[in-house]
C-alpha positions as CSV (number, residue, x, y, z in Angstrom):
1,X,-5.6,-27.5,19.7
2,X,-8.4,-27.5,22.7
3,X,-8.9,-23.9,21.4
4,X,-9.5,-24.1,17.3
5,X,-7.9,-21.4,15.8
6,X,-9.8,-20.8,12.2
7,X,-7.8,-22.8,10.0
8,X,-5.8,-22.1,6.9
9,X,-7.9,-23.1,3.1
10,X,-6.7,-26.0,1.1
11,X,-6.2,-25.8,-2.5
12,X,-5.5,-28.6,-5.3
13,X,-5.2,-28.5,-8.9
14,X,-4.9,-31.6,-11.4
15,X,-4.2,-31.6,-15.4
16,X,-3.8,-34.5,-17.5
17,X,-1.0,-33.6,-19.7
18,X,-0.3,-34.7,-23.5
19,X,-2.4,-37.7,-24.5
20,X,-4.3,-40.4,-22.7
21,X,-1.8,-43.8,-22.6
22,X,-3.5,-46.7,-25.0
23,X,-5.9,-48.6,-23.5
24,X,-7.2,-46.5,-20.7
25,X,-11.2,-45.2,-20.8
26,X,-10.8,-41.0,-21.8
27,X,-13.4,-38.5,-23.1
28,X,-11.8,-37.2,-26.7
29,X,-11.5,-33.3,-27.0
30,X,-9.7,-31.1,-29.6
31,X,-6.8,-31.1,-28.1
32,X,-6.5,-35.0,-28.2
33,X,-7.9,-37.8,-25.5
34,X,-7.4,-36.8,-22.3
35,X,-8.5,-38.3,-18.8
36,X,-11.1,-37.2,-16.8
37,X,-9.5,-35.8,-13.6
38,X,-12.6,-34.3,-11.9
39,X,-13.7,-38.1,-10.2
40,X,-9.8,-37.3,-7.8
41,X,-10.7,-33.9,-6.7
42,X,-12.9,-34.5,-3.8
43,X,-10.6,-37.1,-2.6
44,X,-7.9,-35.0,-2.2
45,X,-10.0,-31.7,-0.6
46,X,-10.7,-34.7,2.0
47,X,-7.7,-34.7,2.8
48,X,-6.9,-31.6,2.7
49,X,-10.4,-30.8,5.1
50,X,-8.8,-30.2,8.5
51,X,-7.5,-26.7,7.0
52,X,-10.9,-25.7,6.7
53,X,-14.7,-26.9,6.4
54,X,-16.6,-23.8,6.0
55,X,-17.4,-24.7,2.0
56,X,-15.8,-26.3,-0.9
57,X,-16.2,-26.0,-4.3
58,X,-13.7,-26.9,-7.5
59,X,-13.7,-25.2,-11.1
60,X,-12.7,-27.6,-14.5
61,X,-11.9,-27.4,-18.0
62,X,-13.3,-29.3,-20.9
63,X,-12.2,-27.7,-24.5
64,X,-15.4,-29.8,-26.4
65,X,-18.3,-28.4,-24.1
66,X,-19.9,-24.4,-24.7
67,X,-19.0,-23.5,-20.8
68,X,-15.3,-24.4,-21.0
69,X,-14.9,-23.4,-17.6
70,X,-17.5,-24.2,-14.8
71,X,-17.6,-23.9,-11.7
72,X,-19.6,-25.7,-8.6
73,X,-19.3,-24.7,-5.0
74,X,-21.5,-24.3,-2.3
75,X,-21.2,-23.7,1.7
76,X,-20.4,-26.8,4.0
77,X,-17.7,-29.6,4.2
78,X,-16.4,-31.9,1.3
79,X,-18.6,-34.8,1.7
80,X,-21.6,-32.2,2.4
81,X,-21.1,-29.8,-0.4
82,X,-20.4,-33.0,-3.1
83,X,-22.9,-35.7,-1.9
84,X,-20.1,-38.3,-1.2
85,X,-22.3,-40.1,0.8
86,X,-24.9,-40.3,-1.5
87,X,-23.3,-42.2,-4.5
88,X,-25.7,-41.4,-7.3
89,X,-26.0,-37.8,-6.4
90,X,-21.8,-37.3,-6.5
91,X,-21.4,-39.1,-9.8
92,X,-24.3,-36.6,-11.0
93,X,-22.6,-34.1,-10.3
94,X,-18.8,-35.4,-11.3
95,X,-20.3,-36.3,-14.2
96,X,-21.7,-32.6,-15.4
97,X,-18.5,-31.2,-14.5
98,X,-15.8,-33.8,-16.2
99,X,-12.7,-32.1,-17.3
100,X,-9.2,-32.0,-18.5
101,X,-8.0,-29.9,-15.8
102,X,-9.7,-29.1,-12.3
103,X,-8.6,-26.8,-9.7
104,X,-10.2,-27.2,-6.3
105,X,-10.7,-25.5,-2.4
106,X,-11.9,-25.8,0.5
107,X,-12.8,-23.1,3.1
108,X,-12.6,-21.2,6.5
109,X,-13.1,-17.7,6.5
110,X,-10.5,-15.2,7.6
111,X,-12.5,-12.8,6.1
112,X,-16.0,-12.7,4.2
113,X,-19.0,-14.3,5.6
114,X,-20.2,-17.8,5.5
115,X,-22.2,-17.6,2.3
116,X,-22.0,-19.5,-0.3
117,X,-21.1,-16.5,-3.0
118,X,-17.6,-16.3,-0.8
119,X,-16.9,-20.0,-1.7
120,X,-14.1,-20.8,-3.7
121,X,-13.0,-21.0,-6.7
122,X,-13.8,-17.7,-7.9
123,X,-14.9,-17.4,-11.2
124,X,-14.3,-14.4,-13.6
125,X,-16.7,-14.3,-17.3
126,X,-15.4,-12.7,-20.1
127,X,-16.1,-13.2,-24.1
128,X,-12.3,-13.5,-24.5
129,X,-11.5,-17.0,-23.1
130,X,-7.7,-15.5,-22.0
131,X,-9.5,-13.3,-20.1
132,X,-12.6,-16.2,-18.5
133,X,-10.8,-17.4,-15.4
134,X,-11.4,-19.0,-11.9
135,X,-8.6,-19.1,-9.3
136,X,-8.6,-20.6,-5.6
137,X,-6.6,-18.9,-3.0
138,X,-5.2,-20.0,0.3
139,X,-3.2,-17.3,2.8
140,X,-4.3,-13.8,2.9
141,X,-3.3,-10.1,2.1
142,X,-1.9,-8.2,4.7
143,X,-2.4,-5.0,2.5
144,X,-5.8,-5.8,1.8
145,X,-7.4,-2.7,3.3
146,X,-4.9,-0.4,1.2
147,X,-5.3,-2.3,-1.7
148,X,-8.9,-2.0,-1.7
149,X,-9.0,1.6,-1.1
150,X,-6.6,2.3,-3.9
151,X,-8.5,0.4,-6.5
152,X,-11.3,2.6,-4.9
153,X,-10.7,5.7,-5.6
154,X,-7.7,5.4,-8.0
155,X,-9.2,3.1,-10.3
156,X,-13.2,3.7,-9.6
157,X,-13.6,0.0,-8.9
158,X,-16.7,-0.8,-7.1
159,X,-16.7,-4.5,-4.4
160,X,-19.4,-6.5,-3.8
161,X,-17.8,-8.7,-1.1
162,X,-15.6,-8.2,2.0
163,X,-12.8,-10.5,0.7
164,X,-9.0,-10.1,0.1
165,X,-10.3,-13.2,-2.2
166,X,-11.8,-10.3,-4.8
167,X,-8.5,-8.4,-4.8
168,X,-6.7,-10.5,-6.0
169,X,-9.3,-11.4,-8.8
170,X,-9.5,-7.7,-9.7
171,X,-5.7,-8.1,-9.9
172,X,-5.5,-10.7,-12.1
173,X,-8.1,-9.4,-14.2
174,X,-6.2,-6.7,-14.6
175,X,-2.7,-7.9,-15.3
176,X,-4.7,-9.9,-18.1
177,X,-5.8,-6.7,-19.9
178,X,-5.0,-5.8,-23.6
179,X,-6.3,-7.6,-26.9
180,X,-3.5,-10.3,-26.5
181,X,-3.2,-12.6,-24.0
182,X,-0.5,-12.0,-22.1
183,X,2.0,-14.4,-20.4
184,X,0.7,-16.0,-16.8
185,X,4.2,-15.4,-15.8
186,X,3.7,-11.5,-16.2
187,X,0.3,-11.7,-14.8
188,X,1.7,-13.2,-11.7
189,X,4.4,-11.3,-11.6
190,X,2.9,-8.0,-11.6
191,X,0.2,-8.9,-9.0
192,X,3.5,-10.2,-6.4
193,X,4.5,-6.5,-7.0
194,X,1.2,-5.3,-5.1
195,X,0.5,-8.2,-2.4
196,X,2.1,-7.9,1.2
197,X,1.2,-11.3,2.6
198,X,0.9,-14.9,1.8
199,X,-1.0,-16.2,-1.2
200,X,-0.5,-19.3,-2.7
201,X,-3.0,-19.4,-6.1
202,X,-4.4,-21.9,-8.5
203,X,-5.6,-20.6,-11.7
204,X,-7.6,-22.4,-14.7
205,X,-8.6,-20.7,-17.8
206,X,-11.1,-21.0,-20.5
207,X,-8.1,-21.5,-22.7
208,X,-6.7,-24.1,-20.8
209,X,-3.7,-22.6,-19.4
210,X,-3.1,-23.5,-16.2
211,X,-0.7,-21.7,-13.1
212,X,0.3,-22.7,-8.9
213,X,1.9,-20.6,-7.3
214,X,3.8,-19.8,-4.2
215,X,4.2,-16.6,-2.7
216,X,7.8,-15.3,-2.7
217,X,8.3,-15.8,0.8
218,X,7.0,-19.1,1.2
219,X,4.9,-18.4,3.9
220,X,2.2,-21.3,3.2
221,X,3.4,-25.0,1.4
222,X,2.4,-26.2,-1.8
223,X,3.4,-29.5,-3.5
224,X,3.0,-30.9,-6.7
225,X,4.1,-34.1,-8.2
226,X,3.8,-35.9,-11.8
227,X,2.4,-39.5,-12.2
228,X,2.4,-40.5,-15.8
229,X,0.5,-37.9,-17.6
230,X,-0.9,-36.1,-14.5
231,X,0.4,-33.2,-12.9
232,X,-1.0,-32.6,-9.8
233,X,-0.4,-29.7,-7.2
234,X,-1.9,-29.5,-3.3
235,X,-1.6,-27.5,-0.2
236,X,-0.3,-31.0,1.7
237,X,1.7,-33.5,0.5
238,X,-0.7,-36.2,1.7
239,X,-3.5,-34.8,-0.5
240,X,-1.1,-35.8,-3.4
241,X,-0.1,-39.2,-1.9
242,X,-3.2,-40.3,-1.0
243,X,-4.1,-39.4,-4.9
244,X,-1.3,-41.9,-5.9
245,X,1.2,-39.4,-6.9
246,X,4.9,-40.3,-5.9
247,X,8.2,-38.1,-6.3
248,X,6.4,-35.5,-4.4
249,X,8.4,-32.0,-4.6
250,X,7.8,-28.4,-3.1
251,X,7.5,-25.2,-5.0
252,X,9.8,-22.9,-4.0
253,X,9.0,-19.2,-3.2
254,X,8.7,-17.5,-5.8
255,X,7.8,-20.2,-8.2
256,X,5.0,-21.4,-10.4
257,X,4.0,-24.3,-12.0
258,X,2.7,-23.6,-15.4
259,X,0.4,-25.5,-17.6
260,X,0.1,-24.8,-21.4
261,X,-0.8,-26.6,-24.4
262,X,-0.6,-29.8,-22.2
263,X,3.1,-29.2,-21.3
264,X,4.1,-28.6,-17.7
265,X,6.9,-25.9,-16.5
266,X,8.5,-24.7,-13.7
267,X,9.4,-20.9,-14.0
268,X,9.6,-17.8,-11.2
269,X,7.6,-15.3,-11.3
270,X,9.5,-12.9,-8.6
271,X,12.8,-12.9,-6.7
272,X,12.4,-14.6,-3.0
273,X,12.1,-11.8,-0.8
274,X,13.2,-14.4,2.5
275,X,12.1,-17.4,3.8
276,X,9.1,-17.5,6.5
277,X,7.3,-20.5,6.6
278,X,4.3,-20.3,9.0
279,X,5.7,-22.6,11.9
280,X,2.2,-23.3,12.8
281,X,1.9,-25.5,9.9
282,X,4.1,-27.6,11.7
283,X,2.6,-27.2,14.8
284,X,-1.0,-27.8,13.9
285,X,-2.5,-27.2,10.6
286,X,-1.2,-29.7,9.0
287,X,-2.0,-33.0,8.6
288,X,0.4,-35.4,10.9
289,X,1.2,-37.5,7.8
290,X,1.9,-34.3,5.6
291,X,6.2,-33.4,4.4
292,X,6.6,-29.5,4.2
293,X,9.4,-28.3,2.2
294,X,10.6,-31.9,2.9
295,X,10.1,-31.6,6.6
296,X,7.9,-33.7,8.4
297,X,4.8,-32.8,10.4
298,X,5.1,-35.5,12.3
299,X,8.2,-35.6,13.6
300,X,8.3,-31.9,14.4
301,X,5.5,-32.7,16.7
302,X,7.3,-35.1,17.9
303,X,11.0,-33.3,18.7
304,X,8.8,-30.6,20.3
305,X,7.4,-33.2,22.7
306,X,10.7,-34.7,23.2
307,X,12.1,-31.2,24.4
308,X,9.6,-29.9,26.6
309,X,10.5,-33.2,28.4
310,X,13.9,-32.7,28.6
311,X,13.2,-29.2,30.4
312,X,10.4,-30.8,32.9
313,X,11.1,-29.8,36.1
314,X,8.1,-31.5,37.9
315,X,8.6,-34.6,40.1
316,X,7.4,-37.7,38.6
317,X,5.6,-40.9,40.7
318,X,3.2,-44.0,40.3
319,X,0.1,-41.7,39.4
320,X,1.6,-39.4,37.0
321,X,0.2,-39.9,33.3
322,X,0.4,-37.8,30.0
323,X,-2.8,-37.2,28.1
324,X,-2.3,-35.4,24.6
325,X,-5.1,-32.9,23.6
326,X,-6.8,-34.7,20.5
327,X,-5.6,-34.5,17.9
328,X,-2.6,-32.8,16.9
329,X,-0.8,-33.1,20.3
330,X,-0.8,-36.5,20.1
331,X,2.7,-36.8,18.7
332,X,4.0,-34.2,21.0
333,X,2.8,-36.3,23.8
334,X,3.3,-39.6,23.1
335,X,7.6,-38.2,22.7
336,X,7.1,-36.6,26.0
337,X,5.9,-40.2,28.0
338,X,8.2,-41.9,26.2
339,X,11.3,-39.7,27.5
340,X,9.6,-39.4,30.8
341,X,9.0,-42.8,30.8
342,X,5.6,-42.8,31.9
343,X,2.4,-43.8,30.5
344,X,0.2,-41.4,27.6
345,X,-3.2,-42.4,28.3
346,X,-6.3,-41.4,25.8
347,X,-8.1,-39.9,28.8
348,X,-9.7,-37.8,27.2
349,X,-12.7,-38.5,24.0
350,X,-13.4,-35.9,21.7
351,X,-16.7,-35.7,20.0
352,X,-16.1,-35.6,16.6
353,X,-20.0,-34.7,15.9
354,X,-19.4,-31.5,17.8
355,X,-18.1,-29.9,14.7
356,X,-15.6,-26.9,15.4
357,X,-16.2,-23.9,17.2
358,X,-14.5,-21.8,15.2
359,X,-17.6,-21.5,12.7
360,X,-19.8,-20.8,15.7
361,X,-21.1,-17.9,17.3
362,X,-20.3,-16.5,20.0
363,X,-22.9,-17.3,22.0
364,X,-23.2,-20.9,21.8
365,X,-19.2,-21.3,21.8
366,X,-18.8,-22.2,26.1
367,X,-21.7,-25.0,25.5
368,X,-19.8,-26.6,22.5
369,X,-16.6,-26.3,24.6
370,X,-17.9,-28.1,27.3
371,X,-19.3,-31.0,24.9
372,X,-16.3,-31.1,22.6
373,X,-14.3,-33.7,24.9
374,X,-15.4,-36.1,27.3
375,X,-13.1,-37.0,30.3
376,X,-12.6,-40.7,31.6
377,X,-12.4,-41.0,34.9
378,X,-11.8,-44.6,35.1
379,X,-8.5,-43.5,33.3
380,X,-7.7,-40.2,34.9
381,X,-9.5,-40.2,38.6
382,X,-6.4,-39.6,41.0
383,X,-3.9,-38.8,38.6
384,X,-1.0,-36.4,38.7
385,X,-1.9,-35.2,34.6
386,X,0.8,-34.2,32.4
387,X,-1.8,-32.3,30.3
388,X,0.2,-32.2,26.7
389,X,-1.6,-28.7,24.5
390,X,0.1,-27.9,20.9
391,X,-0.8,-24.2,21.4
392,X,-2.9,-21.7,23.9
393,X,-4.5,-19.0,22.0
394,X,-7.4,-17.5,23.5
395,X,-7.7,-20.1,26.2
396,X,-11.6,-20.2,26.9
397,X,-12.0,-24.1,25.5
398,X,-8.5,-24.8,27.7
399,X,-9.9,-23.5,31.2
400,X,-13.6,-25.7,29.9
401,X,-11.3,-28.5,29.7
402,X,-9.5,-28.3,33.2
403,X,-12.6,-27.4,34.8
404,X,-13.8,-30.8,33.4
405,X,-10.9,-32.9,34.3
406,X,-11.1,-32.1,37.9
407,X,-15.0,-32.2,38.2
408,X,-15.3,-35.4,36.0
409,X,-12.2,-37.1,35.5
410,X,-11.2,-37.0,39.2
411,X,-7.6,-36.0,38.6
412,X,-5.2,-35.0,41.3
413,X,-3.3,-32.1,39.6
414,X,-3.2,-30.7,36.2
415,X,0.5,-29.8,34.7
416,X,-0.2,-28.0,31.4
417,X,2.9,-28.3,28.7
418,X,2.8,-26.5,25.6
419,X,4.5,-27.6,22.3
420,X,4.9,-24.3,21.3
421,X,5.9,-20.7,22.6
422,X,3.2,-18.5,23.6
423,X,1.0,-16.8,21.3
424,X,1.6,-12.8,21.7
425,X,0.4,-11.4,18.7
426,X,-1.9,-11.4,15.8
427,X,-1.9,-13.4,12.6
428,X,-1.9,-11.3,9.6
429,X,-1.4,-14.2,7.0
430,X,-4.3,-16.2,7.2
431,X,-5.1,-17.4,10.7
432,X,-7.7,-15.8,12.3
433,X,-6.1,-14.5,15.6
434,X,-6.0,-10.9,14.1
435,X,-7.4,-9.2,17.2
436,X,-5.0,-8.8,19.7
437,X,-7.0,-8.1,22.9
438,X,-8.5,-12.2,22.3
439,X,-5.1,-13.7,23.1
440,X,-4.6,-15.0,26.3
441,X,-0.1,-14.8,26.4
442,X,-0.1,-11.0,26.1
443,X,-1.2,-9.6,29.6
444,X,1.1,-11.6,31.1
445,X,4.0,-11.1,28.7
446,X,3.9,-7.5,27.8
447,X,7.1,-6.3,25.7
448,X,8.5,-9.5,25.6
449,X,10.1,-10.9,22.7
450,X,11.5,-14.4,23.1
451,X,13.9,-15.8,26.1
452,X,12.9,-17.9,28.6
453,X,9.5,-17.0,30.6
454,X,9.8,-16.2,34.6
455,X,8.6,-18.6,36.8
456,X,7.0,-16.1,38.3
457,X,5.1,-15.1,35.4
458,X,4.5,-18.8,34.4
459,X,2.8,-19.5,37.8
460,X,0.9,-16.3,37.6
461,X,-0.3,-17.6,34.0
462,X,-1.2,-21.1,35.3
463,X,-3.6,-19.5,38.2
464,X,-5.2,-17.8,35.3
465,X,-5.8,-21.5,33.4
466,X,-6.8,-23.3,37.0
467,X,-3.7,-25.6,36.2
468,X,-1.4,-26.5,38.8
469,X,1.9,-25.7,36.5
470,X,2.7,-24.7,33.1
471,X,5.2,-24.5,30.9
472,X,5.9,-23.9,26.9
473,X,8.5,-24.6,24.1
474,X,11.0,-21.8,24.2
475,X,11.1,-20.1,21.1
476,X,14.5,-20.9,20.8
477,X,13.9,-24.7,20.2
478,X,11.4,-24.2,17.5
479,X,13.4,-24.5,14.3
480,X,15.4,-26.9,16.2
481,X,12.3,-29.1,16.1
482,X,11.0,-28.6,12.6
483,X,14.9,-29.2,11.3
484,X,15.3,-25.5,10.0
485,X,17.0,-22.2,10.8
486,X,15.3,-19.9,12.5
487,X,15.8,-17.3,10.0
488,X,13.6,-19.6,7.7
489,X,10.2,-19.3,9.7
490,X,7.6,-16.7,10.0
491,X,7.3,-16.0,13.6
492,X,5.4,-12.7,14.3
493,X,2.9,-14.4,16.4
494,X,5.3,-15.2,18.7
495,X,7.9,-12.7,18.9
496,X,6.2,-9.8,17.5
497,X,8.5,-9.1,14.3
498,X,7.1,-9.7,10.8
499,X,8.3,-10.7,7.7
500,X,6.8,-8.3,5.7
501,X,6.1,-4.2,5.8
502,X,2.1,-4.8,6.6
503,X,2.8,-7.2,9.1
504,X,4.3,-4.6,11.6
505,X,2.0,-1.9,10.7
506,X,-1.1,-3.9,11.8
507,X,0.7,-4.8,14.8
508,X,1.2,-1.1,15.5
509,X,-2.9,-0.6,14.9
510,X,-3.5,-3.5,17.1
511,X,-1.7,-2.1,19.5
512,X,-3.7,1.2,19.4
513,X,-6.9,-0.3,19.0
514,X,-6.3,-2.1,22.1
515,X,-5.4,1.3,24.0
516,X,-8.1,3.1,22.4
517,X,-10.5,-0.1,23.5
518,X,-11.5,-0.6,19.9
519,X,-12.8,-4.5,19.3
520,X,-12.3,-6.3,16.3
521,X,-9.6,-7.6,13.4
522,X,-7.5,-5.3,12.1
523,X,-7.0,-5.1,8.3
524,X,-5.3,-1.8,8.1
């Protein structure tokens, strides 16, 4: 995406079950010989680090040491935050926090600032070790606002941070009230009952006890798998192959995986409301290699290409190339040459020591724009370029990159094609596109809900961009291309309707704020 939407978090968890296998080096606690899993748990945020590298941070377990749950976060990526390229420094600190069970998370912000205290996990203290937790969290609460002012002034709460992430601990905390500990089934349970949104969670006690779960409309994936006596759970599939694990499964909506007393199960903790999986995972938050709900990113990407050929319209001759927008277009584009049957150039370099603009300010956003990709004219001067996007959001980095293709590459025309439908609305699930007046689709597209776009309007859109055409996926072929029904996907961005009851009202307060000429993201 030339124009970086802020990404979605990553979570993982890992718990060695039972007892260590004969033979292999463990740590001995009262609960028996266990494995240390802490040394896996920066592997996998790696791979889970293109859904955010604001901070990272992970929380273990060990029953035989006074802090039986720590914690150790700060603000900036994986490698950053844990000193993985200074060896003796990230065994130092693996080391100090070894553990029987690890949860872990890495950041962007949809909401809280970029300080260290709003890293992840979260961690909770309390003399009753039911009642001593840390939890990671990836999606976020449409409710939030409402939520917040109930606890407020209901409940005489009082919030230190400007996170939906401290909601959801005040829930928990308080569905783990009481001089027994209660069931995490129950505690989950009760806490679905006041969330509108998506929240997929990964909780670790001082007790041990262990829960994953997805939110009851499936809105963001989670995975976990078993290898021998590890359980393992991730935001990405890859996360967990790249860890070793094999038999990879999905939890459903609705579900939890639940650790306790070293035994793993599978319960739900609340009725599936509907499907609506987040298309964009598909689309571009994802890694490439990644399975969602056992569809792949890959060839999603790839079927989206393959259609927007089969609707080009656009003559083709001798100088006509395709250049995908690194990275995640790739896919797309290399299905569109290949149908089109002409070449898919890497015209275009992107600087990977940029970093993304996303965590930038304002201010200094157009000058990383124009030094995020470098155009090759030896490749591209004279060309008639089939310019392949995966999405246009707010289009500011997309009009840089044009601009740059004509004055540097040398290129004849530019034919923009978009693997997905146009972006009309806000995100109120965890991407950070909540302010409407920031999109680019919605001037141009006012009351529109799906269909096919004018050409008219189309041409109108590509004077706008400084392309010579352009043209998107209908929203008709995307759960075509991910291999789902429609009625499976969350598609408010796009069409405007919700899955859930906050969803439309913050769509109806966008909508006002934009009349009213109020800036900023609406929370409720």
């Amino acid at each position: 995406m030339s124009e970086d939407l802020r990404h979605e978090c990553g979570v993982v968890a890992l718990y060695w079950l039972d007892q260590a296998p004969a033979g292999v080096n463990s740590r001995s606690g009262k609960n028996g010989k266990w494995i240390d899993v802490v040394p896996i748990l920066p592997g996998m945020l790696l791979d889970l680090q293109n859904r955010g590298q604001l901070a990272s941070g992970f929380s273990t377990f060990d029953p035989g040491r006074a802090q039986l749950l720590d914690t150790y976060k700060d603000v900036g990526t994986v490698s950053e935050v844990f000193r993985t390229s200074h060896p003796g420094k990230h065994r130092s600190i693996l080391g100090e926090y070894a553990g029987r069970a690890g949860i872990g998370h890495t950041r962007y912000a949809t909401s809280g600032a970029a300080d260290s205290r709003y890293a992840q996990p979260f961690e909770r203290h309390h003399a009753r070790p039911w009642k001593w937790f840390s939890f990671a969290f990836n999606g976020q609460l449409a409710n939030y606002a409402e939520m917040k002012r109930q606890l407020q002034d209901d409940r005489g709460y009082h919030f230190s941070l400007g996170t939906d992430t401290e909601i959801i601990m005040h829930a928990l905390a308080h569905g783990l009230r009481g001089e027994r500990k209660p069931s995490l089934k129950r505690v989950m349970g009760e806490a679905a009952a006041m969330f509108d949104g998506a929240y997929n969670i990964a909780f670790l006690d001082a007790l041990g006890r262990m829960f994953v779960a997805r939110d009851p409309m499936g809105i963001r994936p989670m995975h976990w798998a078993v290898q021998g006596q590890l359980f393992g759970a991730a935001s990405e599939s890859v996360a967990l192959t790249n860890a070793g694990f094999e038999d990879i499964r999905a939890l459903e909506p609705g579900q939890m995986a639940v650790v306790e007393d070293g035994r793993l199960r599978i319960v739900r903790y609340a009725p599936v409301r509907q499907n609506a999986r987040c298309f964009l995972e598909w689309v571009y938050f994802s890694n490439v290699a990644s399975q969602i709900d056992g569809m792949g990113v890959y060839q999603s990407r790839a079927a989206a290409g393959e259609r927007l050929a089969a609707c080009e319209d656009q003559p083709i001759d001798g100088d006509s190339v395709v250049v995908p927008v690194p990275d995640t277009a790739k896919a797309a584009g290399d299905a569109f040459a290949y149908h089109l049957g002409i070449p898919c150039v890497e015209g275009l370099i992107r600087n990977r020591y940029v970093g993304r603009t996303f965590i930038q300010p304002d201010a200094v956003r157009q000058q990383s724009a124009q030094s995020k990709y470098t155009p090759l004219p030896s490749v591209l001067e004279g060309k008639r370029v089939f310019l392949i996007e995966d999405s246009i959001v707010r289009s500011l980095t997309l009009k840089t990159l044009v601009s740059q293709l004509r004055s540097r590459g040398g290129v004849r025309e530019v034919h923009v094609r978009v693997a997905c439908p146009p972006i009309v609305a806000p995100c109120f699930y965890g991407i950070d596109m909540s302010t409407l007046g920031e999109l680019f689709a919605p001037k141009f597209l006012k009351g529109r809900r799906g269909g096919r776009i004018r050409n008219e309007t189309l041409a109108e859109m590509a004077r706008a961009l400084g392309v010579d055409s352009l043209r998107y996926l209908d929203v008709a072929d995307l759960a075509e291309t991910i291999g789902c029904d429609e009625g499976e996907l969350c598609l408010g961005c796009v069409t405007g309707r919700y899955p859930t009851e906050w969803g439309g009202r913050l769509l109806r307060k966008a909508k006002r704020n934009v009349k009213k000429g109020v800036k900023g993201r609406t929370y409720g």
